[in-house]
N, C-alpha and C positions, 0 to 999 in steps of 0.2 A: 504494500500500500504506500502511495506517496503523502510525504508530508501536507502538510496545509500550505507552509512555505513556497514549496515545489508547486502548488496547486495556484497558489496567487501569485507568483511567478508567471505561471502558464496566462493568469486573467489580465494580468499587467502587459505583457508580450503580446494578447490579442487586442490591446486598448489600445497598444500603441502601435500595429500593426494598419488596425483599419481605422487611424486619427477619430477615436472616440475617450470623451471625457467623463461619461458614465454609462455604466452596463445592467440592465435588469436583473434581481435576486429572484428567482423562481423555485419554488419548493417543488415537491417529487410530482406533482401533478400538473407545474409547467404554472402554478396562479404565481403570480407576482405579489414578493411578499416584500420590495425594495430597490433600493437602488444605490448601488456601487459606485464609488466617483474614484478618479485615476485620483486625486489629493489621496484619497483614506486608502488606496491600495501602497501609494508610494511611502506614505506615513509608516507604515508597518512594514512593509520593508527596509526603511529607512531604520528604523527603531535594532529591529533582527540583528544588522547587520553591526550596527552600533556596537549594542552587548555582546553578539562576537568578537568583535575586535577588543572592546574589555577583557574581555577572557582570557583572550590569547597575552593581550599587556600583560595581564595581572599574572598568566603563568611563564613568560618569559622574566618575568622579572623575579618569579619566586614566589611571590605569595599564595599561588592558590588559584582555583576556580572559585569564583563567585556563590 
């Protein structure tokens, strides 16, 4: 199974694919229960990547994982 990460990855890659700024959220029966915006997809990926890079600082340096 792929992550969530991987998964908004893939939703960010087709937003920016076909120059769209938000994507419909549809539950298992296709009703539209929302709407996606490339800002709240980039935010969270932005975030992800952040605390990775903490991580790795904080274990190159010695102290530890978070």
């Amino acid at each position: 199974m792929r992550s969530w990460t991987s998964r908004l990855q893939d939703v960010s890659d087709l937003m920016r694919d076909r120059h769209l700024k938000n994507i419909p959220v549809v539950d298992g029966d296709n009703r539209p229960i929302g709407v996606l915006t490339a800002r709240a997809v980039l935010s969270v990926l932005l975030s992800d990547v952040e605390y990775e890079e903490a991580q790795l600082v904080d274990y190159v340096k010695g102290v530890g994982y978070r």
